[in-house]
N, C-alpha and C positions, 0 to 999 in steps of 0.2 A: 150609134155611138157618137158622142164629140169628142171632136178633134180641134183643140183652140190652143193659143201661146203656139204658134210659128211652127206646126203641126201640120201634115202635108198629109203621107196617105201610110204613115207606118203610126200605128197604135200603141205600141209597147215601146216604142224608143222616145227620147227624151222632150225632142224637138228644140227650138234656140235656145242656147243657153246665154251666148256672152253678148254685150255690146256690138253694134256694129263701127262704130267709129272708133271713139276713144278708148285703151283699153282693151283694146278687141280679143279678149283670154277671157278665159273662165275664171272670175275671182277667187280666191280664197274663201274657205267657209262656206259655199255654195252648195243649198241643200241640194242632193242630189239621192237619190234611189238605189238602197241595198240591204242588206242585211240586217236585221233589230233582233238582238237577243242571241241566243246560244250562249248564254253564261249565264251562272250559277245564281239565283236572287233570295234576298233575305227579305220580307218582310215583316214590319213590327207590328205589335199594339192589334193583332186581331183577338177575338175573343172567342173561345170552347164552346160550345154553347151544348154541346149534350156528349157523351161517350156511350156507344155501344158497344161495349167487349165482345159478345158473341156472335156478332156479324162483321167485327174487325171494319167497325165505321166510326168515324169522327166528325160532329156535326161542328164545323167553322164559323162564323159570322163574318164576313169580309172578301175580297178579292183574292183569291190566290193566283199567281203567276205558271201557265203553262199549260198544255195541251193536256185533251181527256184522255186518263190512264198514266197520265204522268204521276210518278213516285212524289211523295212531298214527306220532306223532312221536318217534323216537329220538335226543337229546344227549349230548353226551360232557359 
């Protein structure tokens, strides 16, 4: 495993984050590690590309948003 940027012998913590001298806080706006997502997404402009009614399938063209077996709502 590496371990670089002011990384010592813990893996999963952050390691240095602010300045040593001037400054010496954590800035504002500083990407920092957490949570992405758990809200609702829309997206547009993708395209149908096949319907199969009696297997209750829908063939998509494009990215959809979300884990396998996740529910996906389609609006016109």
């Amino acid at each position: 495993m590496q371990q670089t940027h002011g990384q010592h012998n813990r893996l999963r913590a952050p390691g240095s984050l602010g300045n040593s001298s001037f400054a010496a806080k954590v800035m504002k706006g500083m990407r920092m590690a957490g949570q992405m997502g758990n809200k609702r997404v829309k997206v547009r402009r993708l395209q149908v590309l096949k319907v199969f009614p009696d297997q209750n399938i829908i063939l998509v063209k494009g990215a959809v948003p979300g884990h396998k077996g996740a529910y996906v709502v389609i609006e016109k």
